[in-house]
Phi, psi and omega in degrees: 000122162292123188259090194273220173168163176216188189201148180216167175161200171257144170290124178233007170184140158224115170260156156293164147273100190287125184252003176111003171228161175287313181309348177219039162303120164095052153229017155194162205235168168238137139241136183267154190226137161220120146353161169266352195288326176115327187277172174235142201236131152255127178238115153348067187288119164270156171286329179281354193303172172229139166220132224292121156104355186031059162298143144295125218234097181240196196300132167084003166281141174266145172188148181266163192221102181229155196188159201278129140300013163225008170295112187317138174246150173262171169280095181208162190241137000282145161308141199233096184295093154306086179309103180257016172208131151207163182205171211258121157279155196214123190299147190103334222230092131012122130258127131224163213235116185214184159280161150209132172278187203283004161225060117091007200271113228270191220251324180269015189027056152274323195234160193217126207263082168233102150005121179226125182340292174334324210262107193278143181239124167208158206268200187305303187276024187062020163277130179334142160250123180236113166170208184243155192269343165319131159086134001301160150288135189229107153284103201248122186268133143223182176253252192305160165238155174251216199236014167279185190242099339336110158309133182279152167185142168250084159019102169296313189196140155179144226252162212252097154291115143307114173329133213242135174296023200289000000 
């Protein structure tokens, strides 16, 4: 189980990244994020990082970040974050990317998941998903919430992260 965390803000620069073979120059990125607050975040773009709706992402674009918060980091300023989600924010529009457990209730147990005819489930690659969605990392899109303790909301979309090999 991944333990995430995010960061959100405008995109003010996308670079290549070195990653240390020539085979695989310009197939990872640095995008830099600044807060509206002022701080800045580097995030590590990978092929596997996914990005929701597999939007195309430039410099003045709002957009969220998420990353394992138990992934080694170096000690450098600004922090430099291994994305493993990122999506363009859109007003109305929700993103959080979590565990949610066998009643759909996500790991910091702010939000509870309730499942609607409607609420398209698909895996990274846009392929249908058939199984149950309890016990996962969850890319989750939705709008309103209601003002209980979980907040409740019924899913617009959501995507199934499948465990990854590295």
């Amino acid at each position: 189980m991944t333990s995430f965390s995010s960061f959100s803000g405008v995109i003010t620069m996308i670079s290549n990244f070195w990653s240390g073979s020539e085979e695989s120059m310009g197939c990872y990125k640095i995008m830099t994020v600044q807060s509206r607050e002022g701080n800045v975040v580097n995030f590590v773009i990978e092929p596997t990082t996914y990005f929701l709706d597999h939007e195309m992402m430039s410099v003045g674009d709002m957009v969220i970040g998420f990353y394992d918060i138990h992934a080694p980091v170096p000690l450098i300023f600004p922090p430099q974050f291994r994305a493993i989600v990122m999506a363009k924010l859109i007003p109305g529009e929700n993103v959080k990317v979590d565990y949610f457990d066998e009643q759909l209730v996500s790991s910091d147990g702010k939000l509870k998941l309730n499942i609607a005819p409607c609420t398209r489930i698909i895996l990274e690659n846009g392929q249908q998903f058939i199984g149950n969605v309890e016990n996962h990392d969850l890319v989750v899109v939705y709008g309103p919430i209601t003002r209980s303790i979980p907040a409740q909301t019924t899913p617009y979309k959501i995507i199934i992260l499948c465990p990854r090999e590295y």
